[in-house]
C-alpha atoms as a printed R data frame, in Angstrom:
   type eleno elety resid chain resno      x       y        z
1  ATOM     1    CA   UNK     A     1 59.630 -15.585 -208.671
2  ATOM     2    CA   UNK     A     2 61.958 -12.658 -208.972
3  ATOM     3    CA   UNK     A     3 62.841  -9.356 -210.279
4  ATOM     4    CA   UNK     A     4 62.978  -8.526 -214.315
5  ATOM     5    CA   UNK     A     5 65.953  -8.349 -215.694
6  ATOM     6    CA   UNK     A     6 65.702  -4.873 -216.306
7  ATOM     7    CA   UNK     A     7 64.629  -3.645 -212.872
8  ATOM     8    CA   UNK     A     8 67.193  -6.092 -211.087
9  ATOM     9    CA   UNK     A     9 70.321  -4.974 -213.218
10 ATOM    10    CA   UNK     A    10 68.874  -1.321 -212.955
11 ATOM    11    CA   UNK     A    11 69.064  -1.956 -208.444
12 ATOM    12    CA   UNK     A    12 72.205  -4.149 -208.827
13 ATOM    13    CA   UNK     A    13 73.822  -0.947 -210.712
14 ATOM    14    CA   UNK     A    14 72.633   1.904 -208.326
15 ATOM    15    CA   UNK     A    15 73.462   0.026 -204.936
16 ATOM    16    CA   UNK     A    16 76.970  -1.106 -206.691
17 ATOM    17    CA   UNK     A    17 77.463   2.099 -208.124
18 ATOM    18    CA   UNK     A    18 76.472   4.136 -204.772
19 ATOM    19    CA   UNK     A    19 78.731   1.969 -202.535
20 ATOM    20    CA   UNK     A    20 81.622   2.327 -204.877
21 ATOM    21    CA   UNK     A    21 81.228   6.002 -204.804
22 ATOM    22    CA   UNK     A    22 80.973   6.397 -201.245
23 ATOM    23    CA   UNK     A    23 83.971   3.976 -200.691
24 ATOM    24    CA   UNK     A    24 86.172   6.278 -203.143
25 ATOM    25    CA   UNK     A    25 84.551   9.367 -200.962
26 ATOM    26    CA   UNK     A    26 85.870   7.418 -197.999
27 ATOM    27    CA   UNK     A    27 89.176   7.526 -199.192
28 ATOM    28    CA   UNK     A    28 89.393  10.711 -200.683
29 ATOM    29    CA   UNK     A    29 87.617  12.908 -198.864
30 ATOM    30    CA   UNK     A    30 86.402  12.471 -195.533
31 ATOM    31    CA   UNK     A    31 86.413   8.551 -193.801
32 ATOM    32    CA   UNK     A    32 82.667   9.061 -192.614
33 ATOM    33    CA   UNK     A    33 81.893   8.364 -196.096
34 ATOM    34    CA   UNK     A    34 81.519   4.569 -194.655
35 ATOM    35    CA   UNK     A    35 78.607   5.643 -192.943
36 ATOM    36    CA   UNK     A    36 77.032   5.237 -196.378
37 ATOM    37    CA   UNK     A    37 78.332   1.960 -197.247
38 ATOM    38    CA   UNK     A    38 77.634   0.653 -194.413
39 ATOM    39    CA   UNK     A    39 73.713   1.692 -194.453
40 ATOM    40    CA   UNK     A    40 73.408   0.616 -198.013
41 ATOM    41    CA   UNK     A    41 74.407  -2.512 -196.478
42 ATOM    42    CA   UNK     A    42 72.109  -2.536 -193.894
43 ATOM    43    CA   UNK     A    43 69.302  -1.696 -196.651
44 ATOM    44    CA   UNK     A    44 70.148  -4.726 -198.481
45 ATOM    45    CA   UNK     A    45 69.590  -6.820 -195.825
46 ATOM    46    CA   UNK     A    46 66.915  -5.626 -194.612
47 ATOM    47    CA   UNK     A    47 65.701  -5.934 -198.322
48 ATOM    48    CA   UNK     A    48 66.289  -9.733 -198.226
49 ATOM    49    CA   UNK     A    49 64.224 -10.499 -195.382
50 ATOM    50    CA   UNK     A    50 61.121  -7.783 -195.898
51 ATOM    51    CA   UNK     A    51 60.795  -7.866 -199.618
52 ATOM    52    CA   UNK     A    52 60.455  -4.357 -199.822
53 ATOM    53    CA   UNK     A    53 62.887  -1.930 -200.973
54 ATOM    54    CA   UNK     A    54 62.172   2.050 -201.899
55 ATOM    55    CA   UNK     A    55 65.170   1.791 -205.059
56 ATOM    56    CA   UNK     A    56 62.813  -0.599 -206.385
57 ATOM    57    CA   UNK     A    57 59.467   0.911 -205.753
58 ATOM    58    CA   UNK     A    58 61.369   3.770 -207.689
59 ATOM    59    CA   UNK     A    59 62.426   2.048 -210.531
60 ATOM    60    CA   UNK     A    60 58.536   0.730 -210.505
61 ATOM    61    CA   UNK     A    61 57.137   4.084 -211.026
62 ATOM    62    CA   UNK     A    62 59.698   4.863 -213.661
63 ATOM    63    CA   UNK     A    63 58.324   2.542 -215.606
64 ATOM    64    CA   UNK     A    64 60.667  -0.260 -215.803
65 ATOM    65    CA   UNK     A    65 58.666  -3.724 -215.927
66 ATOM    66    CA   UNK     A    66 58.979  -5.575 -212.611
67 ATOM    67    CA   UNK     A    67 57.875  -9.277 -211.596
68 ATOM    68    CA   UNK     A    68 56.113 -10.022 -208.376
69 ATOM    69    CA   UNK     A    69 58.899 -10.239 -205.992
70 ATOM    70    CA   UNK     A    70 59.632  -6.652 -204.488
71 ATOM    71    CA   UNK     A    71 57.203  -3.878 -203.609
């Protein structure tokens, strides 16, 4: 069992989006930028093992349909 397609391209583009931005904001503006990379990282690992992940519980109360899977 997994995600909907809607609420696992919705994570997919927020964690890819935020870890662009923050490498561009690395390189830009200030290199401690990669502090944020590397916790959204962290997050998706720790995501993997525990199932639960607060993007998600977001997108859940947004409305966006969701399979069992995440909480």
């Amino acid at each position: 069992m997994g995600l909907s397609d809607a609420l696992e391209r919705a994570l997919l583009l927020t964690v890819g989006g935020l870890i662009i931005v923050s490498v561009l904001l690395a390189v830009t503006v200030n290199i401690n930028w990669l502090w944020l990379t590397g916790l959204l990282g962290a997050h998706l690992a720790q995501a993997s093992f525990t199932g639960m992940c607060p993007v998600v519980m977001m997108f859940k109360r947004m409305g966006l349909p969701s399979k069992p899977g995440f909480t």
